[in-house]
C-alpha positions as CSV (number, residue, x, y, z in Angstrom):
1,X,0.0,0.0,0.0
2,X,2.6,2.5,1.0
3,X,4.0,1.7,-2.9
4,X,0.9,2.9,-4.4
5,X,1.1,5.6,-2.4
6,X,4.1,7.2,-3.1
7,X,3.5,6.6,-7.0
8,X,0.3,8.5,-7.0
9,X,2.3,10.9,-5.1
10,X,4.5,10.8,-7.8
11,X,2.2,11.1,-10.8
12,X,0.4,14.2,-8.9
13,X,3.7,15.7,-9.1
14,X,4.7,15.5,-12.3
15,X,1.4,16.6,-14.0
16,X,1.4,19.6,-11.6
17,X,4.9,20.0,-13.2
18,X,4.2,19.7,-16.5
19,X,1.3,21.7,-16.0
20,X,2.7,25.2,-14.8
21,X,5.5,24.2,-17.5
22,X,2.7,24.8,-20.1
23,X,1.6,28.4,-18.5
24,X,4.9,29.8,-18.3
25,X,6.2,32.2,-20.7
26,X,8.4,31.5,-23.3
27,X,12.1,33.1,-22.9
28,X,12.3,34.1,-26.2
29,X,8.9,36.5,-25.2
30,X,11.8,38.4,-22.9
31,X,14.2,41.3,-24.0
32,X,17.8,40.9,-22.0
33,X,20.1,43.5,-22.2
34,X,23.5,44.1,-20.4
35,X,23.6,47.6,-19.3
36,X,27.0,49.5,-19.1
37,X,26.9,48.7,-15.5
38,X,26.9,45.3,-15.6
39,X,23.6,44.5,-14.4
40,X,21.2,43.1,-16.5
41,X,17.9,44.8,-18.0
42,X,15.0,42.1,-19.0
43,X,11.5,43.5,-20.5
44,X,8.9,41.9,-19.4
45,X,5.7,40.9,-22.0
46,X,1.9,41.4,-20.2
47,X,1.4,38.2,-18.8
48,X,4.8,37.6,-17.6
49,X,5.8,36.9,-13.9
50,X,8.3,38.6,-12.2
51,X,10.0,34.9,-10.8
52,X,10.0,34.5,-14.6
53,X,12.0,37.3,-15.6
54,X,13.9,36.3,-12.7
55,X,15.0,32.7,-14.5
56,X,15.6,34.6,-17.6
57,X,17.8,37.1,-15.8
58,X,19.8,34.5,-14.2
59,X,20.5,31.9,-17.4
60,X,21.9,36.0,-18.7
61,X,24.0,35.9,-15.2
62,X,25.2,32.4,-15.7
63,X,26.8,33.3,-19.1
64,X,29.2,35.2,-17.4
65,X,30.4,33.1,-14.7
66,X,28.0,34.3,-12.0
67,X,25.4,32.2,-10.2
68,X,22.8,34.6,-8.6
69,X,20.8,37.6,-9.3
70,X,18.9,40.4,-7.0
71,X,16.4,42.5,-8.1
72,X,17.5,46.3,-8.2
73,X,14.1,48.0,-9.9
74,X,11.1,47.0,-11.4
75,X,9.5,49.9,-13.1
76,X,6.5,50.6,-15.4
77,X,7.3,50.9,-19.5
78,X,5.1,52.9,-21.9
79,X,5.8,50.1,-24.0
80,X,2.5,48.1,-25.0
81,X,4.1,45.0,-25.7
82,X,6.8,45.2,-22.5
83,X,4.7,47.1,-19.7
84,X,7.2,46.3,-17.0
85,X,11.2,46.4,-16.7
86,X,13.2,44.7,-14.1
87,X,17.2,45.4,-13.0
88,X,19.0,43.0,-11.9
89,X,22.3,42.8,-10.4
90,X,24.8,39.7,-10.8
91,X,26.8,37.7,-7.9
């Protein structure tokens, strides 16, 4: 019984997985930019999350050697098709 268990456990898992796989944005939906600075710049699209833009920060951070990012400013865009900015530093 305990087997059975732990393999709907299991199943329940993965489909929730796979699931919030399929609602995520697509990275290629995201503009990365390295600023002069060295932090990086990602535009957001509408229905993007800001733990998205996050991930998308960080693969940009892990190009250079560096294995974390903080958040230094979100701000509001004019833009229509990026409404929101985010700053990131690398660490």
């Amino acid at each position: 019984m305990k087997i059975k268990v732990n393999v709907a456990l299991l199943a329940a898992m993965s489909i929730t997985g796979v699931i919030s796989l399929a609602c995520s944005t697509p990275q290629s939906e995201f503009g990365v930019y390295q600023q002069s600075d060295g932090t990086i710049g990602v535009h957001a699209p509408k229905n993007a999350k800001e733990d998205e833009a996050q991930a998308v920060a960080l693969a940009e951070c892990k190009k250079s050697g560096k294995q974390t990012v903080r958040i230094l400013e979100s701000r509001k865009t004019v833009n229509d098709r990026f409404p929101l900015t985010y700053i990131y530093s690398c660490r």
